[in-house]
C-alpha positions in Angstrom: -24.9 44.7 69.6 -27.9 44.4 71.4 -29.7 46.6 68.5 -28.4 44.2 66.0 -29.6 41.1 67.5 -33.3 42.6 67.7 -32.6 43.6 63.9 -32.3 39.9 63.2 -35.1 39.0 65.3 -37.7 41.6 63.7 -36.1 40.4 60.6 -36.2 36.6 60.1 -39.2 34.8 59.2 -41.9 33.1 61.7 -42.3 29.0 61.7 -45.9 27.8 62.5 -47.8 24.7 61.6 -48.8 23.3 58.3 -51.9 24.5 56.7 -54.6 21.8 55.7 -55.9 19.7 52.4 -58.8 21.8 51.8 -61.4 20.6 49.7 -62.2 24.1 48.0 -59.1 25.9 48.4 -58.9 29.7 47.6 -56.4 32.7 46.8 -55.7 35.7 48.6 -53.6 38.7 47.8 -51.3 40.4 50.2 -50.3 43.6 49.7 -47.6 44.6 52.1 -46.4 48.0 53.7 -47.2 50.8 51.0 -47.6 53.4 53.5 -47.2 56.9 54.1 -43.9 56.6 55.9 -42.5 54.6 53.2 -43.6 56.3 49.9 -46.1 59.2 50.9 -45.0 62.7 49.6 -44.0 63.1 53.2 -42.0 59.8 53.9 -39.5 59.5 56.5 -37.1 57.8 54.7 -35.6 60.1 52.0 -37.4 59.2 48.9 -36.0 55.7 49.4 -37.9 54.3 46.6 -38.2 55.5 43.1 -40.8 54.6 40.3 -43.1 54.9 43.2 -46.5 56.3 41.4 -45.6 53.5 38.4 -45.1 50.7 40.8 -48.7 51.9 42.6 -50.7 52.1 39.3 -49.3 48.6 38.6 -50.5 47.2 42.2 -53.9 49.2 42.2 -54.4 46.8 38.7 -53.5 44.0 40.6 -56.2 44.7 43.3 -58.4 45.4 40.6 -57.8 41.9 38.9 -57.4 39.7 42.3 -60.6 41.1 43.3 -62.3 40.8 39.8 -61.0 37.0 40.6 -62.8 36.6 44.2 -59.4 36.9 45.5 -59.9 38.5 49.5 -57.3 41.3 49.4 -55.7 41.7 52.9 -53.6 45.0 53.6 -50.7 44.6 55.7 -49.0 47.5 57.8 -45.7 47.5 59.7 -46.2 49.3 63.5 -43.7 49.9 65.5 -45.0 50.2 69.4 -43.2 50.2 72.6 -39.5 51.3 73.5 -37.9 48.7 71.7 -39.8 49.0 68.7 -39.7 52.6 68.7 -35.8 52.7 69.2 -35.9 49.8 65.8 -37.9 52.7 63.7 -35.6 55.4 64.6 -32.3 53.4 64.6 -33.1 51.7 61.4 -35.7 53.4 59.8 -35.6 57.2 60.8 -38.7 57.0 62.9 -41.3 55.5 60.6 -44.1 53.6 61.1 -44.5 54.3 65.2 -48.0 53.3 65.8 -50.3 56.0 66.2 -48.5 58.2 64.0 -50.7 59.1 60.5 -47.8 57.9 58.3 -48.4 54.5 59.6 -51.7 54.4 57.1 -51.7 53.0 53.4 -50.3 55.5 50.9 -53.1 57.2 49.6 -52.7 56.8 45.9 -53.4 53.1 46.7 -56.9 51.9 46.2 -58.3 49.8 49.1 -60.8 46.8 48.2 -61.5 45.7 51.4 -61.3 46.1 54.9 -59.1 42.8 55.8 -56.0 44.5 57.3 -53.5 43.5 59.8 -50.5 44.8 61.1 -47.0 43.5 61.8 -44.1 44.7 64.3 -41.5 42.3 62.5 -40.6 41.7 58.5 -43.3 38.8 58.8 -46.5 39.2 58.3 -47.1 36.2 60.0 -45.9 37.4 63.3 -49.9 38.1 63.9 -51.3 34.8 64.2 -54.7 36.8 63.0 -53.2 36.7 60.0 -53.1 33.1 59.4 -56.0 32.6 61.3 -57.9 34.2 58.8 -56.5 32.8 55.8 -57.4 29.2 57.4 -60.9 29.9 58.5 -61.1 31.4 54.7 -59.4 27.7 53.8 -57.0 30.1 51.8 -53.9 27.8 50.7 -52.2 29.9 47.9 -51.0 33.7 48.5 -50.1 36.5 45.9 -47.8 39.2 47.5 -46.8 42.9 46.7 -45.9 45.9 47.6 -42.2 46.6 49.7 -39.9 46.0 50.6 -38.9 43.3 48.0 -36.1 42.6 50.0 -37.0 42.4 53.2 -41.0 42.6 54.6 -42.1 41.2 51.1 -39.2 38.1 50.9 -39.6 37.3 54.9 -43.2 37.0 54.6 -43.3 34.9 51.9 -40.7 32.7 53.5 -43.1 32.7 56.3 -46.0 31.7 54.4 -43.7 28.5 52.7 -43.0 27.6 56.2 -46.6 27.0 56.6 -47.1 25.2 53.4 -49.0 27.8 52.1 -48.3 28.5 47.7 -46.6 31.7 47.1 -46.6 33.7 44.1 -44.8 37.1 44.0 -45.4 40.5 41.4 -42.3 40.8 40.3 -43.2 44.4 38.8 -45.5 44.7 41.8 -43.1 45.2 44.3 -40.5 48.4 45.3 -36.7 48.0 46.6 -34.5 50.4 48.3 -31.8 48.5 46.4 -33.0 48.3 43.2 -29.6 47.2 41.8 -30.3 43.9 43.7 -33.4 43.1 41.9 -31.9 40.5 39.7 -30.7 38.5 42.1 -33.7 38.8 44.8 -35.6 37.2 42.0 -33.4 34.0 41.5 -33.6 33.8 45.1 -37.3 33.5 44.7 -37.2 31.5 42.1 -35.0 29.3 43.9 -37.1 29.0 47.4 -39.8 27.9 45.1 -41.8 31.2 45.0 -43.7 31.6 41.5 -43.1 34.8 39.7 -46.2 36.6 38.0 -46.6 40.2 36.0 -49.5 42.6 36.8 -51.4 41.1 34.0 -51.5 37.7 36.5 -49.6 36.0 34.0 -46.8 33.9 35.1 -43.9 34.2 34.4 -41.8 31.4 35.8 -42.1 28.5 38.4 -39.6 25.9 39.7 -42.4 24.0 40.5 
């Protein structure tokens, strides 16, 4: 029980305070736990995801295309540390992503555009207030997001980043689920929370809004 209950915790998104009117505001792209551990040719979690080097081509174009934009692109890694979090990575995720271990590093097929990276021991990036400390001192109000897992890291940051007021726009071909027989209905979800949808051509392709 007591396992599960720190499941939900690491799992449900962070509330913080609203993000300001800025004069000039900018974009920023997130892309979110494509490491080693996850998708490497060594990962530690049975070839989870497929379509892997096809998804990666697609988010290595979005890089390209944010950054050709003058969108910052910040790289966000999950680490698990301590006893609790280590017994988390190898209760639920057959010991990946313990800090210090290489695995924890970004995939290396994925091209890396800058050096703005933080990591996260929760689903939500915004766990580490450096995180939205540096998208406000950037006066960064709207976010694009990638990478995996759709369901999980991906969704519960970008529930975080609504919390905060922040505009959130999602890759719907830029991101990788372990359950990729729920990936029609994770998208009505994010269609539904308000989330806008975009291909890797940054074209949208729906909005609520």
């Amino acid at each position: 029980i007591g396992m599960i209950c720190l499941f939900g915790f690491i799992s449900t998104s962070t509330k913080g305070k609203q993000i300001s009117q800025y004069k000039k505001p900018k974009k920023a792209l997130l892309v979110i736990d494509t490491q080693e551990d996850f998708i490497g040719k060594n990962n530690k979690v049975n070839n989870r995801y497929r379509n892997v080097d096809e998804v990666l081509e697609r988010i290595n174009l979005i890089q390209r295309r944010c950054d050709f934009q003058g969108y910052p692109v910040i790289y966000i890694r999950q680490e698990f540390s301590g006893l609790a979090g280590k017994m988390m990575s190898k209760v639920f995720m057959k010991g990946a992503a313990i800090q210090g271990n290489p695995g924890v590093l970004m995939d290396k097929r994925l091209k890396i555009f800058s050096q703005n990276e933080f990591t996260k021991n929760r689903g939500d990036a915004f766990c580490n207030p450096k995180l939205d400390e540096f998208l406000r001192e950037n006066e960064i109000n709207e976010l694009f997001l990638c990478g995996l897992d759709g369901e999980y890291c991906v969704h519960t940051t970008a529930k975080g980043a609504l919390n905060r007021g922040y505009k959130v726009n999602i890759f719907v071909d830029g991101i990788l689920l372990g359950k990729p027989e729920n990936y029609n209905q994770l998208i009505q979800e994010y269609y539904n929370e308000g989330i806008s949808l975009y291909n890797s051509s940054l074209i949208k392709i729906s909005s609520k809004n």
